[in-house]
ZANUVO-547959 format. One record per residue (C-alpha): residue number from 1; residue in three letters; x, y negated, z. Coordinates in steps of 0.1 Angstrom, whole numbers. Layout:
BEGIN
{seq: NUM&type: ALA&east: X&north: Y&up: Z};
...
***
This chain:
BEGIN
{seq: 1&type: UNK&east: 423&north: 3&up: -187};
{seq: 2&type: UNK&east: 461&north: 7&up: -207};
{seq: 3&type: UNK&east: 480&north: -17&up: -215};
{seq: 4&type: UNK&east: 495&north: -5&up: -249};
{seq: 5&type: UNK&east: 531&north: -22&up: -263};
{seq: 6&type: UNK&east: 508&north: -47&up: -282};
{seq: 7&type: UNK&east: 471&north: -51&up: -271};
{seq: 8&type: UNK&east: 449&north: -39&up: -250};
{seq: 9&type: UNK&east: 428&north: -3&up: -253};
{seq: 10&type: UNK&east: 400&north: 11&up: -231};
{seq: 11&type: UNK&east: 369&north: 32&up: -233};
{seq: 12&type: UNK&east: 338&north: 33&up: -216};
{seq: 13&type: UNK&east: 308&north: 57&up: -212};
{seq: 14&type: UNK&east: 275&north: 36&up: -209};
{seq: 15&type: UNK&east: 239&north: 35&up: -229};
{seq: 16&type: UNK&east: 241&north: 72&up: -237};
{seq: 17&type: UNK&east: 272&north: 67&up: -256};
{seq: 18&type: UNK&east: 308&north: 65&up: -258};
{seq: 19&type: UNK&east: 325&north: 22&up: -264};
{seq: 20&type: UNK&east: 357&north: 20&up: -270};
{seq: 21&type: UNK&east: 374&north: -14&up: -269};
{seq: 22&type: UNK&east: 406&north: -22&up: -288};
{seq: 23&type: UNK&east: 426&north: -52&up: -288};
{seq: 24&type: UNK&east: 456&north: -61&up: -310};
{seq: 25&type: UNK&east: 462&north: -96&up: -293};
{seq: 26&type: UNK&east: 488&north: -103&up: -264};
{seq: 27&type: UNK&east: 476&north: -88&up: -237};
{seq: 28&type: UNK&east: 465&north: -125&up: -212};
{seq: 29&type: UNK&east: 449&north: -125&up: -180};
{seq: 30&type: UNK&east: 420&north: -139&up: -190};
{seq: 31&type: UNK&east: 419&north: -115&up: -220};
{seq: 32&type: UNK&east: 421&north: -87&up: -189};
{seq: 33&type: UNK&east: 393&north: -103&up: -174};
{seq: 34&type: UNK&east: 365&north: -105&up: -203};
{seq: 35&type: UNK&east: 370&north: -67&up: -211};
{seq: 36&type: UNK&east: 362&north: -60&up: -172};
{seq: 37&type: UNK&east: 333&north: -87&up: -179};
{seq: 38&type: UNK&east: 325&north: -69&up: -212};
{seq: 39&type: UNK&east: 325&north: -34&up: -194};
{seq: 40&type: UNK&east: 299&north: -48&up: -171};
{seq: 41&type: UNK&east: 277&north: -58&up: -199};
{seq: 42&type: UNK&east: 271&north: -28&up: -215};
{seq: 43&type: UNK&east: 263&north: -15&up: -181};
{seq: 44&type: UNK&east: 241&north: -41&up: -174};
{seq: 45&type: UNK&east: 219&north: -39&up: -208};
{seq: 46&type: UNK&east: 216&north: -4&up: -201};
{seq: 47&type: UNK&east: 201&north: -10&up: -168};
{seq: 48&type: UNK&east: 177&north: -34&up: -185};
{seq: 49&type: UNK&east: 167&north: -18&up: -219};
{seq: 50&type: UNK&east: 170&north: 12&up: -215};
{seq: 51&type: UNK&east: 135&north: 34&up: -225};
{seq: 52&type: UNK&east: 147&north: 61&up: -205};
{seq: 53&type: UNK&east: 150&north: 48&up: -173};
{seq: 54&type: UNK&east: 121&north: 42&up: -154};
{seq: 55&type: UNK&east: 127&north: 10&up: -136};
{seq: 56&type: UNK&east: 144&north: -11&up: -166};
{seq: 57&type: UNK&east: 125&north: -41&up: -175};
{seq: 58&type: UNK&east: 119&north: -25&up: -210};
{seq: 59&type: UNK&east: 99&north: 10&up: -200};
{seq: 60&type: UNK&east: 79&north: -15&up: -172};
{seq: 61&type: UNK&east: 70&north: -39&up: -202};
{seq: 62&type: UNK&east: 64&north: -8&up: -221};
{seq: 63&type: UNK&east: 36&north: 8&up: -194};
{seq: 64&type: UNK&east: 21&north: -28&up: -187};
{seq: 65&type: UNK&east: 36&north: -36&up: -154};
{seq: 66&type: UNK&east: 47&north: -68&up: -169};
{seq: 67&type: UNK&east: 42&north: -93&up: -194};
{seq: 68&type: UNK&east: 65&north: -107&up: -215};
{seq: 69&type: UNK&east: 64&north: -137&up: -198};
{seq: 70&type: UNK&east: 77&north: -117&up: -168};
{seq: 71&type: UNK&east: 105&north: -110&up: -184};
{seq: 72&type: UNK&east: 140&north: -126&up: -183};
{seq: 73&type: UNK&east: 153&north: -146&up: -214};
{seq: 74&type: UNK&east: 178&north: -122&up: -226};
{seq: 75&type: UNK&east: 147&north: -93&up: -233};
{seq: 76&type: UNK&east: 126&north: -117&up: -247};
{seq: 77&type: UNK&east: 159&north: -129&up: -275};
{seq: 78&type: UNK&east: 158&north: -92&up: -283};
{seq: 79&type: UNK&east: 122&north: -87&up: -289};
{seq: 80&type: UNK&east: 119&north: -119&up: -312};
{seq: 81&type: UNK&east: 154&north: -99&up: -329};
{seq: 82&type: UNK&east: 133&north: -76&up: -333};
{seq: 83&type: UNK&east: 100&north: -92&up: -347};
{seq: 84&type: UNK&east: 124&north: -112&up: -371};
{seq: 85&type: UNK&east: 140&north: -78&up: -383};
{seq: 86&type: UNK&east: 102&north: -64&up: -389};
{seq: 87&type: UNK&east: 97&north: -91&up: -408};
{seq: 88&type: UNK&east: 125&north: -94&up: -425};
{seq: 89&type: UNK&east: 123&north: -55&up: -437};
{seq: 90&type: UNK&east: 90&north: -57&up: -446};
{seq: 91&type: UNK&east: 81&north: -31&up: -417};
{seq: 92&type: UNK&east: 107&north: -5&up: -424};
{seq: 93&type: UNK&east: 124&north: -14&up: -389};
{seq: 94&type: UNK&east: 103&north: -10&up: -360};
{seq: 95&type: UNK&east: 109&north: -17&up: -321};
{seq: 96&type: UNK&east: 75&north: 4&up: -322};
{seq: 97&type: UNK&east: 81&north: 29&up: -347};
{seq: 98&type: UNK&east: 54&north: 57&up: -327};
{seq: 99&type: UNK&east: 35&north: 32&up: -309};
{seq: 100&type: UNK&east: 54&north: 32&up: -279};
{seq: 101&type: UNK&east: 78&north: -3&up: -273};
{seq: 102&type: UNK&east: 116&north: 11&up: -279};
{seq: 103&type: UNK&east: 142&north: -18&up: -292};
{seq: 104&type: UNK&east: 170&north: 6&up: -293};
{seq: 105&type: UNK&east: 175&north: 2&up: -330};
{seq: 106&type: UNK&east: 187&north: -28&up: -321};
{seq: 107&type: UNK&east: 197&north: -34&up: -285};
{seq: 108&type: UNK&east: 230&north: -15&up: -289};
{seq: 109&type: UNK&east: 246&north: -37&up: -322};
{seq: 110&type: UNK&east: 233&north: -67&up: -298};
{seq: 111&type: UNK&east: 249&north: -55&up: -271};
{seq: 112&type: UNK&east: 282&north: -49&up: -289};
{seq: 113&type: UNK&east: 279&north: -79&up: -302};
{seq: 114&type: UNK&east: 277&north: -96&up: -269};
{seq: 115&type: UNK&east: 307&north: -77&up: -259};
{seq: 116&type: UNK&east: 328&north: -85&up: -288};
{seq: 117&type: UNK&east: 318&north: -126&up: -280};
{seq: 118&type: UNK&east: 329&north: -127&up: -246};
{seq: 119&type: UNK&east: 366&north: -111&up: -258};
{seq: 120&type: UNK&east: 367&north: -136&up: -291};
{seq: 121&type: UNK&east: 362&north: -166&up: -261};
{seq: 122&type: UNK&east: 388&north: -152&up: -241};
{seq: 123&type: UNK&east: 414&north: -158&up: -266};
{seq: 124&type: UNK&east: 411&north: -120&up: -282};
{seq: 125&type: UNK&east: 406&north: -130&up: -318};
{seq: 126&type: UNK&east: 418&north: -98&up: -328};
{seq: 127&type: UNK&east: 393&north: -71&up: -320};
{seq: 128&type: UNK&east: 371&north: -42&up: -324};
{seq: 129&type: UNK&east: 346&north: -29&up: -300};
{seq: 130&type: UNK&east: 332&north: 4&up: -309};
{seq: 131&type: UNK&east: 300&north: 16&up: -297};
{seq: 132&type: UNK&east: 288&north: 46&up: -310};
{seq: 133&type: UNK&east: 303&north: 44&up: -344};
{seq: 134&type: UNK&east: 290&north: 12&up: -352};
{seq: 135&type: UNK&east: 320&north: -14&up: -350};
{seq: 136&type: UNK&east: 325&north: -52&up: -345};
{seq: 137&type: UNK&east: 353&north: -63&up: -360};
{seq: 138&type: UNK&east: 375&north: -96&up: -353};
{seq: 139&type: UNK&east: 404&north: -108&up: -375};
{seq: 140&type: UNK&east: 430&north: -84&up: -387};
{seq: 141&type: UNK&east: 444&north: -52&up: -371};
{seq: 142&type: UNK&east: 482&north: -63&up: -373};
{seq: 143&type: UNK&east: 496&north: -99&up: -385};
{seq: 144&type: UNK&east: 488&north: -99&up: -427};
{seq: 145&type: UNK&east: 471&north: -69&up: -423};
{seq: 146&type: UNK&east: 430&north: -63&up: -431};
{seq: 147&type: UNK&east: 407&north: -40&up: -405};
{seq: 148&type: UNK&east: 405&north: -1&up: -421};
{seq: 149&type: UNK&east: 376&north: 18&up: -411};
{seq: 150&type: UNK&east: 372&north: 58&up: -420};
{seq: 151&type: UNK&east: 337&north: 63&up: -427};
{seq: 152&type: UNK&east: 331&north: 103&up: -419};
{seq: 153&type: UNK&east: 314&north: 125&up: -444};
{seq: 154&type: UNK&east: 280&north: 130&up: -434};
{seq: 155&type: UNK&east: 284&north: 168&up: -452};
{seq: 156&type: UNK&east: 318&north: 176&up: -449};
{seq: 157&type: UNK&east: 328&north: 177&up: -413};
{seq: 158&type: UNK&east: 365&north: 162&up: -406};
{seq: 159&type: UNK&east: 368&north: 140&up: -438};
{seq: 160&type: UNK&east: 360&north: 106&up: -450};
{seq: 161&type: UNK&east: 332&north: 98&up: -474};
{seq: 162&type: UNK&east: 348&north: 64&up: -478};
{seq: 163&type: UNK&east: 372&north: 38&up: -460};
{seq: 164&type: UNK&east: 355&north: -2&up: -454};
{seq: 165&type: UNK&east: 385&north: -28&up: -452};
{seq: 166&type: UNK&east: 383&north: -63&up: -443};
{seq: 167&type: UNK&east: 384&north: -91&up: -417};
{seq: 168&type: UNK&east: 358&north: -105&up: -393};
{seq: 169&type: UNK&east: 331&north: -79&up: -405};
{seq: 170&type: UNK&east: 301&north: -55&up: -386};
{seq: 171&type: UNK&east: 299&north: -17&up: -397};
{seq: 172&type: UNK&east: 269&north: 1&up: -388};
{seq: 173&type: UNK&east: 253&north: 38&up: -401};
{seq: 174&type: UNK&east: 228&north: 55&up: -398};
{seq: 175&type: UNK&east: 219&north: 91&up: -405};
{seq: 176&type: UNK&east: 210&north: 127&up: -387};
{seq: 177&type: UNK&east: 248&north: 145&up: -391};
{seq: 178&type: UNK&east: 254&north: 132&up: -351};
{seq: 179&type: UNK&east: 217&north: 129&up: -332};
{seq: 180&type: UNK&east: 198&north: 150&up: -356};
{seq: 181&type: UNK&east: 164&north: 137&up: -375};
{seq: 182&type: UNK&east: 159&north: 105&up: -347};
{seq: 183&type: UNK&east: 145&north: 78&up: -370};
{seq: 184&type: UNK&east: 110&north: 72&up: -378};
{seq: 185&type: UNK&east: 93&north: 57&up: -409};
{seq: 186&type: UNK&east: 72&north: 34&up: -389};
{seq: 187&type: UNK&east: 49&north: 34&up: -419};
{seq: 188&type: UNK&east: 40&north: 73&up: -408};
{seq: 189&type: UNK&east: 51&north: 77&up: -377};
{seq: 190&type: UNK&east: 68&north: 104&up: -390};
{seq: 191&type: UNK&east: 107&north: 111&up: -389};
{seq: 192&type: UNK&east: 123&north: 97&up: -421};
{seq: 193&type: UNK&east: 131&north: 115&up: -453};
{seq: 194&type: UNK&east: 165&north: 93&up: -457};
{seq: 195&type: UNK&east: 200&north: 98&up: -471};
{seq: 196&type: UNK&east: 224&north: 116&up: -456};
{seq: 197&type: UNK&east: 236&north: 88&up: -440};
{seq: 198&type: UNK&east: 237&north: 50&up: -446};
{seq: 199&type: UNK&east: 265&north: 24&up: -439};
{seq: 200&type: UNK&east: 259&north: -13&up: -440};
{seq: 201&type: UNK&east: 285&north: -37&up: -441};
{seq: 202&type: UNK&east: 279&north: -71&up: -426};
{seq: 203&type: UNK&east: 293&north: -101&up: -404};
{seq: 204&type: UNK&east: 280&north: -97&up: -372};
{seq: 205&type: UNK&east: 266&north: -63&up: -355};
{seq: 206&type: UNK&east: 231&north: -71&up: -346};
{seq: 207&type: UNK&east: 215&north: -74&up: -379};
{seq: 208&type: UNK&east: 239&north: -51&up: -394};
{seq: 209&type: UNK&east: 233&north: -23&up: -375};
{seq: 210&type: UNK&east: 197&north: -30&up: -377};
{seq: 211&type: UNK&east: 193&north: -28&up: -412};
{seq: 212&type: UNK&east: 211&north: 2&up: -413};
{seq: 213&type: UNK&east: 186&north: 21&up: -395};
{seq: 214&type: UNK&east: 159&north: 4&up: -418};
{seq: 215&type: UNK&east: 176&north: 12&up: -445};
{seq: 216&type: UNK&east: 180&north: 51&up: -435};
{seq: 217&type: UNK&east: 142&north: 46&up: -433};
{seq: 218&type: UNK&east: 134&north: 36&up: -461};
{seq: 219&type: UNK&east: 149&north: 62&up: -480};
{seq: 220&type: UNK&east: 150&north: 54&up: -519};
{seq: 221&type: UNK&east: 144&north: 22&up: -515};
{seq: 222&type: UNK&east: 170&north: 9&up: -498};
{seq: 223&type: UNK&east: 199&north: 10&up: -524};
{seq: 224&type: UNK&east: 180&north: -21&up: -545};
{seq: 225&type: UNK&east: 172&north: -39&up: -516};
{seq: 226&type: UNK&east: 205&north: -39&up: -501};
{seq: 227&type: UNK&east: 216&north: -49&up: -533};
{seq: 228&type: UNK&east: 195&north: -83&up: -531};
{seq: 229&type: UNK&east: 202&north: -91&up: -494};
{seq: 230&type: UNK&east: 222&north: -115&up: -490};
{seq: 231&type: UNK&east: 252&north: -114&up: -468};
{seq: 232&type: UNK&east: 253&north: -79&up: -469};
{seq: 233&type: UNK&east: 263&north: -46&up: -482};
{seq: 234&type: UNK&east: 257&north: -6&up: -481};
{seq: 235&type: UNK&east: 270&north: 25&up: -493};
{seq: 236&type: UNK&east: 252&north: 63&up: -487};
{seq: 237&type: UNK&east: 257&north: 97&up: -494};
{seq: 238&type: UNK&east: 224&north: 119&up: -505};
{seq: 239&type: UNK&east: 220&north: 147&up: -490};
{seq: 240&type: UNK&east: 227&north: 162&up: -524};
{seq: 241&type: UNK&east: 263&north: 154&up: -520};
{seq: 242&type: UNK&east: 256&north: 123&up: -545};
{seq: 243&type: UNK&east: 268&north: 86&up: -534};
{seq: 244&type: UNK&east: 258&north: 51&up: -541};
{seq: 245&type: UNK&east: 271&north: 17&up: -529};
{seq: 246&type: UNK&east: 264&north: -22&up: -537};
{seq: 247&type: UNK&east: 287&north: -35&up: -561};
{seq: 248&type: UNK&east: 300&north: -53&up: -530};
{seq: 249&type: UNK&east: 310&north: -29&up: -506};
{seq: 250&type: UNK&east: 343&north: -34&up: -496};
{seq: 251&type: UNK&east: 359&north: 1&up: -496};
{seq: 252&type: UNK&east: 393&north: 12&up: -499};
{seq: 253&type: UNK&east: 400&north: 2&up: -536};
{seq: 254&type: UNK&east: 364&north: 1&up: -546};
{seq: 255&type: UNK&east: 362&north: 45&up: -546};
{seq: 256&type: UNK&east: 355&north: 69&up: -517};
{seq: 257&type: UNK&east: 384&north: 85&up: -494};
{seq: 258&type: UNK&east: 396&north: 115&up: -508};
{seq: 259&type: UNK&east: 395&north: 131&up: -475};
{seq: 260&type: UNK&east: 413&north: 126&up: -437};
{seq: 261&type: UNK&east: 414&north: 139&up: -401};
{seq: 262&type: UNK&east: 382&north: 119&up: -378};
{seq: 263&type: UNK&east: 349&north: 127&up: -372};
{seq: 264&type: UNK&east: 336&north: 92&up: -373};
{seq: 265&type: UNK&east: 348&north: 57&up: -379};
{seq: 266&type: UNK&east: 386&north: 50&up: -373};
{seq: 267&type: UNK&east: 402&north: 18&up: -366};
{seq: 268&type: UNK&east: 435&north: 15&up: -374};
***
């Protein structure tokens, strides 16, 4: 962990992906002390969600070793999450999308959520913890001066489809540029004929990120019913090159990026 001239930065390998943690605030002991507590989260929801290891509570709920009843209070928040999200999407997000029990859709916003939480208590108002791409956000970047995220370009490798600015916000997308055709419609089983990509702008990751992947999922769709949920906005590029948005999404002066230097969001 660095200590930077203002803030604190550090970055961390853990559910399959890369966190990053940036923190504009004064650098406080006890600031110090809930990122080493936040590291230990992620590694700890990994140990117990995680599908792909064998002895997590999820893949031994998942062969019928246990019950839910067996299981501690923190899996059985994320599977009502889950059941709530369901309904909520009218089935288009599914901790079940092939049959087989998998809340990773939205275990990791949860779990950044978490993370962001235990620095906002500490005194770290001023925040963003990263994982993946999909971004909590606390308070401003600089005194005065609103959070800018670089959304990349789905289709154009190394630019910006658009820029999201704001305060106290939740960024999530989803789309197949960075893992490939990986979400089902849980309708078919079958992976989904989405956008190019999808981002949903919200207050707090869990949902957010959530209905971005149900959003990707439902394809079509999902530009009318972002439109009407409330609390929320979205923005996507077709994979025609095309582009939509809610009227409102809170990009850089309400039109796309015309271009920049990341391959995926960018705090700065």
């Amino acid at each position: 962990m660095s200590e930077q001239r203002r803030g604190l930065r550090h970055v961390e390998q853990a559910m399959g992906t890369v966190f990053s943690f940036d923190i504009r605030d004064t650098p406080t002991a006890a600031i110090a002390s809930a990122l080493r507590t936040a590291v230990a989260w992620l590694h700890h929801v990994d140990e117990v969600f995680s599908p792909y290891r064998p002895g997590s509570a999820v893949s031994r709920l998942a062969r019928g070793e246990i019950s839910r009843a067996d299981c501690s209070p923190e899996v059985r928040e994320v599977l009502d999450l889950c059941a709530r999200v369901r309904r909520a999407t009218d089935g288009w997000f599914s901790h079940t999308p092939d049959g087989t029990l998998d809340p990773s859709g939205l275990v990791k916003g949860w779990a950044v959520e978490r993370a962001w939480r235990i620095l906002d208590t500490a005194g770290a108002g001023n925040a963003c913890v990263n994982g993946g791409g999909d971004l909590q956000l606390g308070g401003e970047s600089a005194p005065g001066v609103p959070w800018r995220i670089g959304i990349a370009h789905p289709l154009r490798p190394g630019t910006l489809c658009t820029v999201v600015t704001g305060r106290d916000l939740a960024i999530a997308t989803s789309g197949t540029a960075e893992r490939g055709a990986h979400i089902l419609d849980p309708h078919t089983g079958a992976p989904a004929d989405g956008p190019a990509s999808v981002t949903v702008v919200g207050r707090r990751l869990t949902l957010t990120d959530a209905y971005a992947t149900a959003a990707f999922a439902m394809g079509g769709r999902a530009a009318e019913w972002l439109e009407h949920l409330d609390g929320y906005e979205g923005f996507a590029v077709l994979r025609d090159g095309r582009s939509w948005r809610t009227t409102g999404f809170p990009d850089a002066e309400r039109r796309p990026s015309p271009g920049g230097r990341t391959a995926g969001p960018l705090a700065r």
